[in-house]
LUMFI-407142 format. One record per residue: residue number from 1; residue in one letter; x, y, z of N, C-alpha, C in turn. Coordinates in steps of 0.2 Angstrom, whole numbers. Layout:
N
     k   r   neast   nnorth     nup   caeast   canorth    caup   ceast   cnorth     cup
   NUM   a       X        Y       Z        X         Y       Z       X        Y       Z
...
This chain:
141
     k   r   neast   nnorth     nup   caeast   canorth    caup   ceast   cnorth     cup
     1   x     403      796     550      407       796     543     414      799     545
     2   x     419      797     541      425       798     542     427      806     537
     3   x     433      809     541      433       814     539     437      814     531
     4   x     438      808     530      440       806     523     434      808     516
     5   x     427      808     520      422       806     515     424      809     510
     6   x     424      816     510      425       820     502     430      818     500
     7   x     436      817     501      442       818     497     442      810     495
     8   x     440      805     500      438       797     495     436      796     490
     9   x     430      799     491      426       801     484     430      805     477
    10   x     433      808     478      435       813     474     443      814     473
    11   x     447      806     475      455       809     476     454      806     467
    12   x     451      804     463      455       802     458     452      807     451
    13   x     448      813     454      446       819     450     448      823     452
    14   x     454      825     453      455       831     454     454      835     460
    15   x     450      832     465      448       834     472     439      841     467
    16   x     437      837     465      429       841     462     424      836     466
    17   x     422      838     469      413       837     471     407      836     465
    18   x     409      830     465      402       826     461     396      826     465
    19   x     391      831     462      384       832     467     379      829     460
    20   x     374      825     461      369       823     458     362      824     458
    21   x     360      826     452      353       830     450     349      825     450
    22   x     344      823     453      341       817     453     334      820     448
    23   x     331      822     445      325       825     441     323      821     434
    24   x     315      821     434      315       820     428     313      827     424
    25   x     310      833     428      311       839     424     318      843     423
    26   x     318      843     415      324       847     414     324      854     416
    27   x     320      857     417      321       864     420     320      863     428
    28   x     320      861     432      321       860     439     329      857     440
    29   x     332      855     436      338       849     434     342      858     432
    30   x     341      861     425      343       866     424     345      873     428
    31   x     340      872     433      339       878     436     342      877     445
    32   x     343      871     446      351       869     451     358      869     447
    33   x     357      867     441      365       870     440     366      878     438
    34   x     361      883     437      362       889     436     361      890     443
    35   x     359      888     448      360       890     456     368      889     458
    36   x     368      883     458      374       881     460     381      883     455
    37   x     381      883     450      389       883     447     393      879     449
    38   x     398      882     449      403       879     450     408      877     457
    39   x     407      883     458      410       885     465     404      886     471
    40   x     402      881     476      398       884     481     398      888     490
    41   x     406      885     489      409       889     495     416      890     495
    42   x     418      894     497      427       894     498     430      888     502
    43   x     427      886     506      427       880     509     429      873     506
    44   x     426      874     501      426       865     496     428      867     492
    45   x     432      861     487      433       860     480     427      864     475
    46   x     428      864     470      424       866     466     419      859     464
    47   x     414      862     459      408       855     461     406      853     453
    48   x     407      848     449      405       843     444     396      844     447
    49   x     392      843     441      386       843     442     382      837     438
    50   x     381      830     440      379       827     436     374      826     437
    51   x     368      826     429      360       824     429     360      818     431
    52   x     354      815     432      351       809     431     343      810     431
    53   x     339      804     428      334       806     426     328      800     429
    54   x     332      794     430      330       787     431     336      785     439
    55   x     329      783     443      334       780     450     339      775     445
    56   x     338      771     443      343       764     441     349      768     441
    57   x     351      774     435      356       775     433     360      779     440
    58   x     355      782     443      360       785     451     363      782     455
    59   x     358      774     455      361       769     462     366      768     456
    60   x     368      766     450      372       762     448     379      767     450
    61   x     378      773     447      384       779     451     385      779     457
    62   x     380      780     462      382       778     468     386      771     470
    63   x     385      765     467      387       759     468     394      761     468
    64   x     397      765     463      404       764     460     405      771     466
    65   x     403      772     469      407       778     472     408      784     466
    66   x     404      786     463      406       793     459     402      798     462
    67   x     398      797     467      393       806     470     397      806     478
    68   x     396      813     478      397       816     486     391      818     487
    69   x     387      820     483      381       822     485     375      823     482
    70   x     368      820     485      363       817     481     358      824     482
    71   x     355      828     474      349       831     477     345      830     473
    72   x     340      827     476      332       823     474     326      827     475
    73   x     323      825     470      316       829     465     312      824     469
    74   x     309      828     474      303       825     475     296      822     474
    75   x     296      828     468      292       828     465     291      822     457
    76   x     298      819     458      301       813     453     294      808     451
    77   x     293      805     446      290       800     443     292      795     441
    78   x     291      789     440      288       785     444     292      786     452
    79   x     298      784     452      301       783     459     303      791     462
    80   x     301      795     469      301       801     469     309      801     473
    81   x     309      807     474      316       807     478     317      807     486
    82   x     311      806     490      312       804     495     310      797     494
    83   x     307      793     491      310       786     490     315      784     488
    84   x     316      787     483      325       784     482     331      787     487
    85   x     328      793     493      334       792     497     331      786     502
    86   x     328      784     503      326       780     508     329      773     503
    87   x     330      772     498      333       766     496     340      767     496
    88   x     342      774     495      351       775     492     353      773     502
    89   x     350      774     506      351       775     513     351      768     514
    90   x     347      763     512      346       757     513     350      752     510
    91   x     354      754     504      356       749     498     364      751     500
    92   x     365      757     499      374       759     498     378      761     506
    93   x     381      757     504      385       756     510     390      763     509
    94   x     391      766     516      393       774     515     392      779     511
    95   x     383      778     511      380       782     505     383      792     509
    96   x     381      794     503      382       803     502     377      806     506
    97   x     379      813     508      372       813     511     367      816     504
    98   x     361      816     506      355       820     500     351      823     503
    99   x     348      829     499      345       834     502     339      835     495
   100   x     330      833     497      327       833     496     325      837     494
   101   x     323      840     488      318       846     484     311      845     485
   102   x     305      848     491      300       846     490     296      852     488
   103   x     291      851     484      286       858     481     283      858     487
   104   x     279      854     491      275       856     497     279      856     504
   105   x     279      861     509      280       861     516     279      853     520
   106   x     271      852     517      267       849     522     273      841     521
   107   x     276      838     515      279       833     515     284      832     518
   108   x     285      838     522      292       836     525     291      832     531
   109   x     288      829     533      288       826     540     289      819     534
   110   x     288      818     531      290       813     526     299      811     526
   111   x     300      816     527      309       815     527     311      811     532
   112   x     308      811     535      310       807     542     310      800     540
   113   x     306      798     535      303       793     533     312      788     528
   114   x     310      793     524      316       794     520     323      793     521
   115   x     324      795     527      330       796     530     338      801     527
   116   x     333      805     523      337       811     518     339      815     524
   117   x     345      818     523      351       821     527     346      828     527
   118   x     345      831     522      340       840     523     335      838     517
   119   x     332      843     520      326       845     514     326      851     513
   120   x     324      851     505      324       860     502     317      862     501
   121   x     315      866     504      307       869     500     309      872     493
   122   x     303      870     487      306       876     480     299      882     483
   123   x     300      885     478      308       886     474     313      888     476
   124   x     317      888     472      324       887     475     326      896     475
   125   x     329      897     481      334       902     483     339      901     479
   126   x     343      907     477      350       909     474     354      909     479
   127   x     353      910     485      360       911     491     358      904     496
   128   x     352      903     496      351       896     501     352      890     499
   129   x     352      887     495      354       882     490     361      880     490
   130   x     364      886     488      372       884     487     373      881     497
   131   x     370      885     501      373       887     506     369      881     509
   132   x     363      877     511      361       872     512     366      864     509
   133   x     367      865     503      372       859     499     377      861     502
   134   x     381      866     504      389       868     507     387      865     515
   135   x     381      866     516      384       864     525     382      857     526
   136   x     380      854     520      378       846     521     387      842     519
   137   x     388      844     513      396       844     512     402      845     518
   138   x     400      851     521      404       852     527     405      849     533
   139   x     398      846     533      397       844     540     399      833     538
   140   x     399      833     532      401       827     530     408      827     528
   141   x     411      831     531      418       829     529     422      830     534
């Protein structure tokens, strides 16, 4: 990936980091944006945090280039989030990277499957979180 990634995404907002909540519960949704805020590293732009609840609605923002960064609910129903990163990897041409929220340890060998950039075990960390999502960002720009 080019070291444009971030700021292509982002030259026509102000240089903010559109990160994507993939969930269908609202408090796992809620409690990444009270993780995260606004600011996740002196490094990066500041970070826009947009729900989604339904894959359709994600690929269709993916399609248009509105995310830099995908993070899915594994736990998601009907479609989870390591399936839908295995589609977003498959469908979108210079997709973002994404980073998987699994409740179980045991699924991660699943991510290989997936082809999801990280995986996060919940619950979620207050200092690991920001800093997982910052070195995926980092490391893609």
């Amino acid at each position: 990936m080019s070291k444009n990634h971030v700021t292509k995404r982002t030259e026509d907002h102000s240089d903010v980091l559109r990160l994507a909540v993939y969930s269908d519960r609202p408090e796992l949704r809620e409690e990444v944006h009270t993780t995260l805020g606004s600011t996740i590293s002196p490094q990066l732009p500041p970070v826009e945090l947009k729900d989604f609840a339904t894959g359709p609605a994600l690929m269709r923002a993916l399609s248009n280039k509105e995310i830099d960064l995908c993070i899915l609910d594994g736990e998601t129903a009907p479609l989870g989030g390591m399936g839908l990163a295995y589609q977003i990897k498959s469908e979108i041409e210079d997709p973002p990277p994404s980073l998987v929220l699994l409740q179980r340890r045991d699924d991660a060998w699943l991510a290989t499957w997936s082809r999801a950039d990280a995986v996060y075990p919940l619950p979620i960390d207050p200092i690991e979180l920001p800093r997982a999502v910052a070195g995926l960002l980092l490391d893609k720009s």
